[in-house]
C-alpha positions in Angstrom: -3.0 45.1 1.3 -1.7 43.0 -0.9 -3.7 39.4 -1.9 -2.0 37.0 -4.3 -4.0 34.2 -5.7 -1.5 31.7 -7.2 -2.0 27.7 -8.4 -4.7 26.3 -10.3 -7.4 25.2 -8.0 -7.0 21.1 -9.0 -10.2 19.8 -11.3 -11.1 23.5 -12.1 -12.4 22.6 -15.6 -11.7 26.2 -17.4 -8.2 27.8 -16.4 -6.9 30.6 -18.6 -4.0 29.9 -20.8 -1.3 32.3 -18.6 -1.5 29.6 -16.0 -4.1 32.0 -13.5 -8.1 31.1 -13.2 -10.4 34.0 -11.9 -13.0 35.1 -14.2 -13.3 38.7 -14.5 -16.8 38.7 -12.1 -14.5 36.8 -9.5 -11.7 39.1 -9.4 -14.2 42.3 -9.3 -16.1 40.3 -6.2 -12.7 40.5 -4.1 -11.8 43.7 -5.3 -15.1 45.1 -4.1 -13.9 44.0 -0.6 -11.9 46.7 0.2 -10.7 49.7 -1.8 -6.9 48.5 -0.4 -6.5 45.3 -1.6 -4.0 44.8 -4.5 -4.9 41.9 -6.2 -2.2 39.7 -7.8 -2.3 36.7 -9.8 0.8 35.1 -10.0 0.7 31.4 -12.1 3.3 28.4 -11.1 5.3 28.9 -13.4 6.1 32.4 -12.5 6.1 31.8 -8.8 9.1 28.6 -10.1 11.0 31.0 -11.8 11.6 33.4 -8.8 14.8 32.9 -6.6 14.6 33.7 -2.9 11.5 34.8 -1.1 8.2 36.8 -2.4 8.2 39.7 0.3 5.3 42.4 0.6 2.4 39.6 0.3 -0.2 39.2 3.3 -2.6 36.9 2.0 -2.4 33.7 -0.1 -5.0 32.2 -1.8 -3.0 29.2 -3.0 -3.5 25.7 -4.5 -1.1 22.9 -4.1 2.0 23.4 -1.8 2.0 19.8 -0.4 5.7 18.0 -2.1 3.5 16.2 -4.9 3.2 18.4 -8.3 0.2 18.5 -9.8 0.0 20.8 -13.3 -0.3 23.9 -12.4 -0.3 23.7 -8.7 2.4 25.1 -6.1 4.6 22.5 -5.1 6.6 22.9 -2.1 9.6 25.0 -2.6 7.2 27.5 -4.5 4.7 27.6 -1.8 7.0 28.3 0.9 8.7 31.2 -1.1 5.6 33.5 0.1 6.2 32.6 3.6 8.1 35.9 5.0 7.0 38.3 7.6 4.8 40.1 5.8 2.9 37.2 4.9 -0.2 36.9 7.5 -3.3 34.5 6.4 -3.1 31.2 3.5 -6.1 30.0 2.4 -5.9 26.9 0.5 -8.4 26.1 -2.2 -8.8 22.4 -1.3 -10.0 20.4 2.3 -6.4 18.3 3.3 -3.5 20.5 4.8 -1.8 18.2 6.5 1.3 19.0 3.9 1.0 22.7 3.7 2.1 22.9 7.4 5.1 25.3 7.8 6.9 27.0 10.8 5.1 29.8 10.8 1.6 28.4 10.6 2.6 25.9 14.2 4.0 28.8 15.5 0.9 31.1 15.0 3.1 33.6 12.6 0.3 32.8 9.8 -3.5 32.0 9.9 -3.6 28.6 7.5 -7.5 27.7 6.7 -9.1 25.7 3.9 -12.2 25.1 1.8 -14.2 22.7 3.9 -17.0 22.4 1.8 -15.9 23.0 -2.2 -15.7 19.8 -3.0 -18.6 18.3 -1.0 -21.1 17.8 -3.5 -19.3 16.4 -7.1 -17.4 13.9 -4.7 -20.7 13.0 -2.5 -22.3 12.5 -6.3 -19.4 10.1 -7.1 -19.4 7.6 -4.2 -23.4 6.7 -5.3 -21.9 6.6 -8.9 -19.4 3.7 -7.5 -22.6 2.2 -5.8 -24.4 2.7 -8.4 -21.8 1.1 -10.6 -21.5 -1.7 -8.6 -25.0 -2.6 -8.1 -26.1 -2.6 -11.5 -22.9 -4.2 -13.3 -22.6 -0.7 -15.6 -19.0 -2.1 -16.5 -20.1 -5.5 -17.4 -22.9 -3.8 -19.3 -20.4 -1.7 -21.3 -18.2 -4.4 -22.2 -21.2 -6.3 -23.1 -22.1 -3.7 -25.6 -18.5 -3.6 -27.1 -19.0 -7.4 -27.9 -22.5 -7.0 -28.8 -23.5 -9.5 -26.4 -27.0 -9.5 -25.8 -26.8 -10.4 -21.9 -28.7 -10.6 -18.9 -27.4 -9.8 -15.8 -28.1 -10.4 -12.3 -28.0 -6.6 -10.9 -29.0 -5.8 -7.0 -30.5 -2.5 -5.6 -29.1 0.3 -3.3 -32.6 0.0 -1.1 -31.8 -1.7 2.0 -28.7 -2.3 2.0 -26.5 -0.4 4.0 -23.4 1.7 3.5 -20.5 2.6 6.2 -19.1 5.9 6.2 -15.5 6.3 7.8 -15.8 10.0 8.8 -18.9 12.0 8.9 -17.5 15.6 8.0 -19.1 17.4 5.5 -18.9 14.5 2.7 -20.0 12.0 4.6 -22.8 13.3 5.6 -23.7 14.6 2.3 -23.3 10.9 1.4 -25.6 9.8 4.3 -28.1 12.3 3.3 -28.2 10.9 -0.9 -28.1 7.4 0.4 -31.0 7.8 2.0 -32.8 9.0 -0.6 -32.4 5.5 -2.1 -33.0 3.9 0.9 -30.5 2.6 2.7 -29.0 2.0 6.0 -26.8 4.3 6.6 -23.8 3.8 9.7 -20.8 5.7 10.1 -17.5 6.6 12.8 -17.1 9.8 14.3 -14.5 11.1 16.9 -17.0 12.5 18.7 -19.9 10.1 19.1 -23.1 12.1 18.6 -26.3 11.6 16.7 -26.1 12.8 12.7 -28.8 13.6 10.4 -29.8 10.4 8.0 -27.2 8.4 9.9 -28.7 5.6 11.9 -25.7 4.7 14.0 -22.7 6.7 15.3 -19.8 4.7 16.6 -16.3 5.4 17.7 -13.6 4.3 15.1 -12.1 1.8 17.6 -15.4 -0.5 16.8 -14.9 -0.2 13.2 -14.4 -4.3 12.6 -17.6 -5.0 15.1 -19.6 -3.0 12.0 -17.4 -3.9 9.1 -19.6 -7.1 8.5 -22.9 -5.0 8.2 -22.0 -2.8 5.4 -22.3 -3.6 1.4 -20.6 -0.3 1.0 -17.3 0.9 3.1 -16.8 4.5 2.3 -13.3 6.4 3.7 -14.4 10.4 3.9 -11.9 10.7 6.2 -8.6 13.4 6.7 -5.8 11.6 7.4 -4.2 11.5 10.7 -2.4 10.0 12.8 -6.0 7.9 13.9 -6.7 6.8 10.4 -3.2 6.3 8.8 -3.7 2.3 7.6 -6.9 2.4 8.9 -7.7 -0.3 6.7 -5.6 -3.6 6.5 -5.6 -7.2 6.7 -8.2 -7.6 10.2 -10.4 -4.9 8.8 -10.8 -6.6 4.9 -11.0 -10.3 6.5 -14.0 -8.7 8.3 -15.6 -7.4 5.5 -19.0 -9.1 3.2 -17.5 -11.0 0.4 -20.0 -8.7 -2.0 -19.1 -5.6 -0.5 -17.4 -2.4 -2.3 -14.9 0.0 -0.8 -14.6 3.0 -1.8 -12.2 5.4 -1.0 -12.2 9.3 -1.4 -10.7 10.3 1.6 -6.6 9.5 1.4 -4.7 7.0 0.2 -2.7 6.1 2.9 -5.9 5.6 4.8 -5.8 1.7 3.0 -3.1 -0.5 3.4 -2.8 -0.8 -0.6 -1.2 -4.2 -0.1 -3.9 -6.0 2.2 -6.1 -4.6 -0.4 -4.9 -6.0 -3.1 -4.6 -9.4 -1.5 -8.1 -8.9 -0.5 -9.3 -8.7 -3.9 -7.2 -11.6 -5.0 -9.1 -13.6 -2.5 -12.5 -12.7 -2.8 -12.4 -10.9 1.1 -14.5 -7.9 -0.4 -16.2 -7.8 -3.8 -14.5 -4.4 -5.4 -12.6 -1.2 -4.8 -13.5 2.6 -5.9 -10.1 4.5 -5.4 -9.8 7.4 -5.7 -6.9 8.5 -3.7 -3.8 6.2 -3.6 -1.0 6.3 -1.7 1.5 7.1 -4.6 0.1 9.7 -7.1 0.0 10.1 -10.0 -0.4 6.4 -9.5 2.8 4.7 -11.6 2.2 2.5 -15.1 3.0 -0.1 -13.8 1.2 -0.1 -10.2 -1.0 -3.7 -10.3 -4.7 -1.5 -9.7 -4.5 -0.6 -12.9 -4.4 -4.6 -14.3 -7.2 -5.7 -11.4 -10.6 -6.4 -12.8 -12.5 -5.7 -9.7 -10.2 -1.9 -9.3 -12.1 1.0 -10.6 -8.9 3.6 -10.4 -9.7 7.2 -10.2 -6.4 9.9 -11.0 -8.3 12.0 -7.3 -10.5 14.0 -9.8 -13.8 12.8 -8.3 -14.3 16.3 -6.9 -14.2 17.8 -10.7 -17.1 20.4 -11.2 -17.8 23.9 -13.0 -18.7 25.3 -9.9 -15.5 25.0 -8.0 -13.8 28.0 -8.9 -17.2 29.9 -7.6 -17.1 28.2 -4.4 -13.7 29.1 -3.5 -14.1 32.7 -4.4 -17.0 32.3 -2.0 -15.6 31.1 0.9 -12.4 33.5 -0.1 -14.2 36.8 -0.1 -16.5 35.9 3.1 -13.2 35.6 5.4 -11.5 38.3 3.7 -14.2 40.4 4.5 -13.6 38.7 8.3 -9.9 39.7 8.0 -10.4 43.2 6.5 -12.4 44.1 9.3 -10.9 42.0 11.9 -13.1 39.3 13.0 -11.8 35.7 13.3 -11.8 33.8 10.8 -13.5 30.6 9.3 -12.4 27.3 8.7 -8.9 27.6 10.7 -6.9 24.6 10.6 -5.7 23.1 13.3 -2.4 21.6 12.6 -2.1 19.4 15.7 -5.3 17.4 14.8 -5.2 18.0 11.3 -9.0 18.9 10.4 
């Protein structure tokens, strides 16, 4: 059986220099799955410099694939060069999958799942850094410093105010359960309206602007689809609190990037936390970079030493699954794309 493990998992912090990442432990781990697996690591580059197909492989483990290139990620026309009819499970290293959809995946020719869960905690950490940031002026405070400005400011608190989560997967409701160890409010949307842990009201998206006004935090932890795409515009910024934040680490094209901004220019909302953005890498020239009240992100608040373990985690568990025989986890779905 032959497993390739090809792409740099994005914000892995210690990649080797031949453009592959598994430590030594992680590639013994899989190995110790099965006496037949062949495991190959096969960089970008390498996978880019092969014409035609890569025939013989059964399982992927790949990162990237989607038609933006990032470093030493797949992009597209390397990604689909392992799709032939040997090829029989992907797993992707990352959550969204919505551009890794091929043929053969909505046909049921290939099993594609994901890593639900990888990223849960660094990025869950990083939305209360954006509240945080915004509730105690840590910019101002910074910039102060660098002018020696010895400056009081007039900060607020996290406790009892409330934050919104759009999208209660596994990152909102790690946010829901840190927020209310400060103690807030905590309210969020789910498709399915049913009670959450630490959340103190479920509600369907479609009452989204009825709840808008209650939050001093708007947080998007949602996949995109066709449900959230410019989920966020003109109606849904006009109903925000003048003080509040948004922050976004779901998917860019969740905002409408130009209500935003016109938002902001008004004084609608108080501040944005992007880090996702329509266009990536986001152009020099894009205006978020010039706007005062824009904290821009390059998508790298999932970064964390651990991520490389996790994946090889979730990896070897459903390779054991597939080995043996036994569905698997974390199948995607690529009709509702989650």
């Amino acid at each position: 059986m032959k497993v390739v493990v090809s792409g740099v998992p994005r914000g892995l912090q210690n990649p080797r220099s031949d453009g592959n990442w598994l430590t030594m432990e992680q590639r013994r781990s899989i190995e110790a799955v099965s006496s037949d697996i062949e495991l190959v690591e096969m960089p970008q580059s390498m996978v880019h410099e092969i014409e035609g197909e890569i025939d013989g492989v059964e399982v992927l483990l790949a990162e990237g694939g989607n038609r933006i290139h990032y470093g030493e990620e797949l992009d597209w026309v390397d990604y689909i060069k392992f799709f032939t009819p040997s090829l029989r499970w992907v797993m992707l290293c990352s959550t969204g999958f919505t551009q890794n959809i091929t043929p053969e995946i909505t046909r049921g020719e290939v099993v594609l799942t994901n890593s639900p869960d990888v990223h849960t905690i660094p990025i869950a950490e990083s939305v209360l850094a954006a509240m945080l940031d915004h509730a105690k002026l840590l910019k101002q405070r910074r910039e102060d410093q660098l002018d020696r400005l010895w400056t009081q400011r007039m900060c607020t608190e996290l406790h009892g105010g409330t934050v919104l989560l759009i999208g209660l997967g596994n990152i909102g409701r790690r946010v829901a359960h840190l927020s209310k160890a400060f103690g807030m409010k905590v309210i969020g949307t789910k498709k399915r309206v049913e009670p959450v842990e630490n959340v103190d009201n479920v509600f369907p998206v479609k009452e989204l602007t009825e709840h808008l006004p209650k939050a001093d935090y708007v947080v998007v932890a949602a996949p995109i689809t066709p449900l959230t795409e410019g989920l966020l515009g003109e109606r849904e910024f006009a109903a925000m609190k003048e003080t509040s934040d948004l922050i976004n680490v779901g998917r860019g094209r969740i905002v409408d990037e130009s209500a935003l901004i016109r938002a902001l220019k008004e004084g609608s909302i108080g501040g944005a936390y992007l880090d996702c953005h329509v266009i990536e890498p986001l152009p020099p020239d894009h205006l978020f970079w010039s706007m005062e009240n824009i904290f821009v992100i390059p998508h790298d608040s999932h970064s964390s030493p651990f991520i490389g373990d996790r994946i090889v985690d979730i990896f070897i568990d459903n390779l054991s699954r597939f080995v043996t025989g036994e569905p698997l986890l974390n199948v995607c779905d690529p009709k509702r794309g989650y």
